[in-house]
N, C-alpha and C positions, 0 to 999 in steps of 0.2 A: 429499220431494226438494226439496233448493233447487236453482234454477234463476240464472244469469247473466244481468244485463237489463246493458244498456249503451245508453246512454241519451244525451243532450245536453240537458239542463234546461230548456233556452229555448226546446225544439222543441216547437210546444205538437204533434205528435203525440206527441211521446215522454211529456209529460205527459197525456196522453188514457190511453196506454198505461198507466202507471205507475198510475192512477186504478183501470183494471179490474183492474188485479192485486189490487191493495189490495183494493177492491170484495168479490174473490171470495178473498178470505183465500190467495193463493199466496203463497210463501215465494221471496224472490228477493234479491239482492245486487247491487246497483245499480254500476256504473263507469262514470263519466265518460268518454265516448267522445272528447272533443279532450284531455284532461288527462293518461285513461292508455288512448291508440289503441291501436285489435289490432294486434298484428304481422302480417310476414308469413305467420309457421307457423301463429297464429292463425285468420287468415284462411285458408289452407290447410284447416286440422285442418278449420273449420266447413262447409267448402265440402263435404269429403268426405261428415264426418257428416250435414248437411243434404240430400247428394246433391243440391246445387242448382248452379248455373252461377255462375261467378263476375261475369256482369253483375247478379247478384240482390244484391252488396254496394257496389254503387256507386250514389253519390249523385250521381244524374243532373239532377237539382233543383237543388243545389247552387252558390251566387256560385261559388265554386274552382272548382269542374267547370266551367262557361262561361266562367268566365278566364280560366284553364289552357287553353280551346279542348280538352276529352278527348274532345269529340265524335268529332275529327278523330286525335287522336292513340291513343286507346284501341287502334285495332283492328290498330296497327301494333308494337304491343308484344306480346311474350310471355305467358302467365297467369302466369308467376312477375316477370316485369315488372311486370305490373298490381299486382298483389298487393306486391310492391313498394314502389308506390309509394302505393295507400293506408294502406298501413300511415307513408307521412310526413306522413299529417295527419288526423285523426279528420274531419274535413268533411268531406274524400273519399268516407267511410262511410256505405253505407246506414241508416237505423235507424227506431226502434230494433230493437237483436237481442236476443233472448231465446233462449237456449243451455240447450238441455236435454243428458239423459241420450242421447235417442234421436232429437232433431231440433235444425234451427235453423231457428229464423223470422225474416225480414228485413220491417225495416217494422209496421206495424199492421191489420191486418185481422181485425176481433173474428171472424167466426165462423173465421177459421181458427184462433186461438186457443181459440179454445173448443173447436175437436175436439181439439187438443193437448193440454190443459191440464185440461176439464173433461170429457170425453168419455172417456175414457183407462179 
């Protein structure tokens, strides 16, 4: 199974990530998450599949996210709002995500990866 990693290069998590994949020989297909951001239905599709909340794709860390003020402005918006509007700028976006068959993971956390991935 290839897997979808979407990733931002300069994030050394996303390079921490991209390391164990390699590491442990997964097959994966790398996108530049500010170059070519999820869309809306994107982010939609992964939210269902992951069956996670949609504050698990926001990049709450994020210069944007504090400059924008989304603290304040998030919870006054719609989920198809939100979704929305990360979809107008990969920073917005959590990451990295790694989009399987049967889950999505937001972020890095090896051993949750590794029930995913190597556990399986």
């Amino acid at each position: 199974m290839q897997y979808l990693f979407l990733e931002y290069p300069k994030c050394s998590t996303c390079q921490k990530a991209r390391r164990w994949l390699e590491e442990h020989h997964i097959d994966f297909t790398a996108r530049h998450i500010v170059e070519n951001n999820p869309t809306a239905n994107e982010i939609k599709s992964w939210q269902l599949q992951g069956n996670l909340e949609l504050k698990r794709f926001i990049n709450t860390s994020g210069l944007l996210y504090k400059s924008m003020n989304l603290k304040a402005k998030l919870p006054l918006l719609s989920e198809d709002e939100q979704r929305k509007l990360l979809a107008t700028n990969g920073m917005l976006v959590k990451r990295p995500i790694l989009v399987g068959k049967n889950f999505v993971l937001t972020g890095f956390r090896e051993p949750e990866w590794q029930k995913y991935l190597l556990e399986q």
